[in-house]
C-alpha positions as CSV (number, residue, x, y, z in Angstrom):
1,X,10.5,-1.5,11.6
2,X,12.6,-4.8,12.1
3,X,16.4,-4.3,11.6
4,X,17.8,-4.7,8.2
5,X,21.0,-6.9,7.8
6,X,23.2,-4.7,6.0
7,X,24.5,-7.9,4.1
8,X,21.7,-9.1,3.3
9,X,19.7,-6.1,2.6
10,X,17.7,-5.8,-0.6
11,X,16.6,-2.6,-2.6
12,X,13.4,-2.3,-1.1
13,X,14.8,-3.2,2.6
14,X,17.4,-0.1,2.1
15,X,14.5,2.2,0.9
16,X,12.9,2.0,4.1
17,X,15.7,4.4,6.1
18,X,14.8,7.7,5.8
19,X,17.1,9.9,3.3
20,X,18.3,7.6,1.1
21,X,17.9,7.6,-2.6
22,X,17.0,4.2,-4.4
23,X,20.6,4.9,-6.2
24,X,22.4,4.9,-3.0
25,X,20.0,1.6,-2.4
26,X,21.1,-0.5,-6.0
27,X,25.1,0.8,-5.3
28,X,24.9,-0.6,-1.6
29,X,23.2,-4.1,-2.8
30,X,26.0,-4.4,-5.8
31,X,28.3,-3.3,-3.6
32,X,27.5,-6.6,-1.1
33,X,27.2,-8.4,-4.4
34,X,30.4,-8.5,-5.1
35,X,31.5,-9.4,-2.0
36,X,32.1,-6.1,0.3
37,X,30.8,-6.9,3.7
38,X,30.0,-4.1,5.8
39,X,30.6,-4.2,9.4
40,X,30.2,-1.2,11.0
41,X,28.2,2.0,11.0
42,X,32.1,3.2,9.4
43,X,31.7,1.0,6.6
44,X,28.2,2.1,5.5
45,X,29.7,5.8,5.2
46,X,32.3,5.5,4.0
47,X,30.9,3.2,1.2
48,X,28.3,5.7,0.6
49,X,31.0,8.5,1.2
50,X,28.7,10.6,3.7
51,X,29.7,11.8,7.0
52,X,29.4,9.2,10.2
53,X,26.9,11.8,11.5
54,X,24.2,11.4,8.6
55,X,24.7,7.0,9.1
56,X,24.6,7.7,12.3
57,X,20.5,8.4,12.1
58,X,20.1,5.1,11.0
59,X,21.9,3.2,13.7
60,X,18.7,1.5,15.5
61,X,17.4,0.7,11.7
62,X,20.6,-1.9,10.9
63,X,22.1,-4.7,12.1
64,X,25.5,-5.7,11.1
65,X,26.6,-9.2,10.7
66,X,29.3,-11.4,9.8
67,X,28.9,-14.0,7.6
68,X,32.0,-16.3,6.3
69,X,32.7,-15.6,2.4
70,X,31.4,-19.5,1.4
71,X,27.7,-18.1,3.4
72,X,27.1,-15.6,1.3
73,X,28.1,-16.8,-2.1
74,X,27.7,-15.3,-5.2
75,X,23.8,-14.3,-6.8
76,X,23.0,-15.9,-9.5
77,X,20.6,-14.8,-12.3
78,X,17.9,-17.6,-12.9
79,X,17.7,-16.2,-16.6
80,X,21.2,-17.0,-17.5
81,X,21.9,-19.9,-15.4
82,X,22.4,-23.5,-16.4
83,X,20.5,-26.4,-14.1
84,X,24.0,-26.9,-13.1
85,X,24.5,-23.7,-11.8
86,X,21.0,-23.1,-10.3
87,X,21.7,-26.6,-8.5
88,X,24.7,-24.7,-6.3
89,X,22.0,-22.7,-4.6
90,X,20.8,-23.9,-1.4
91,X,17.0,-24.9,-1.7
92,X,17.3,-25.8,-5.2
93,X,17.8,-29.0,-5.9
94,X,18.3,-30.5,-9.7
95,X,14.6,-31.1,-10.4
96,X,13.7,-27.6,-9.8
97,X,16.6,-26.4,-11.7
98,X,15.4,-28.2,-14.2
99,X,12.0,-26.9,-13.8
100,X,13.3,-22.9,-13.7
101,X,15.5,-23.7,-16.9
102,X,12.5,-25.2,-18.7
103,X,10.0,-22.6,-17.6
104,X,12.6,-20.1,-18.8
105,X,12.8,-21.4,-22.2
106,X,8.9,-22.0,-22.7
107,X,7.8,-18.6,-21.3
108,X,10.5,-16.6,-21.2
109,X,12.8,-14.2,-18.7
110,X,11.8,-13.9,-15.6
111,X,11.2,-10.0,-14.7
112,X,11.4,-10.3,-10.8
113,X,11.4,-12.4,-8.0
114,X,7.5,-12.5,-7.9
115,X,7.4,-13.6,-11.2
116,X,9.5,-16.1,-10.6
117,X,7.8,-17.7,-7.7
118,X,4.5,-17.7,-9.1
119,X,5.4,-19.3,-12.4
120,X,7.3,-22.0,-10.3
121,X,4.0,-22.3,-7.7
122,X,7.1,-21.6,-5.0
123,X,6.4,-21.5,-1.2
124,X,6.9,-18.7,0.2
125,X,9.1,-20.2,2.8
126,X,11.5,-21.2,-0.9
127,X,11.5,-17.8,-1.4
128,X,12.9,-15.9,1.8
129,X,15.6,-18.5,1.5
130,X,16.1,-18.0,-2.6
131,X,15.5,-13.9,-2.9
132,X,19.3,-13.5,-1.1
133,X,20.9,-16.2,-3.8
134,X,19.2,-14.6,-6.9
135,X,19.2,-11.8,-8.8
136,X,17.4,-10.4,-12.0
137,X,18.9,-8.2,-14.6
């Protein structure tokens, strides 16, 4: 298993340590979401509000890494923003926001970020830099 960057970290990346519960997982990811960096083994439990000793178990699972606050940014959900707003994400530029928008209003919401890149015939190198900028809800 390769290590998970805490900050980055999706769902389905937290669901791989051993123990904890996919609501744990979601309250971790919203958590980074909306800003919350965590930088230390301290920070994990104490955001999770579990002893240092149960994180502890995951230690050689994580990696934790700075970023500055503009790196991270803020998601964005592709089925509420604008073309201006999808055109603040890196790797999107204003033809394919235009694209997602006009996809959007032809076939509707996308559910996930699969859905998303096949309707948009996405690489897959778009996507590992796009799945940390979007969300779906």
């Amino acid at each position: 298993m390769t290590k998970i960057d805490v900050n980055r970290a999706t769902v389905d990346d937290w669901l791989q340590l051993p123990g904890l519960s996919i609501r744990q997982a979601q309250y971790l990811v919203e958590l980074v979401a909306m800003g919350v960096q965590l930088l230390s083994l301290e920070d994990l439990a104490a955001a999770l509000s579990i002893s240092l000793t149960q994180v502890k178990v995951w230690e050689p699972y994580l990696g934790f890494y700075y970023y500055d606050g503009d790196e991270i940014g803020s998601q964005v959900n592709p089925n509420l923003a604008s073309p201006e707003q999808l055109g603040t994400i890196p790797g999107i530029n204003r033809d394919l926001a235009i694209k997602i928008v006009e996809n959007r209003q032809k076939q509707g919401k996308y559910r996930n970020l699969v859905e998303f890149a096949q309707r948009l015939a996405l690489e897959k190198e778009a996507i590992a830099q796009l799945m940390h900028y979007l969300q779906f809800r």
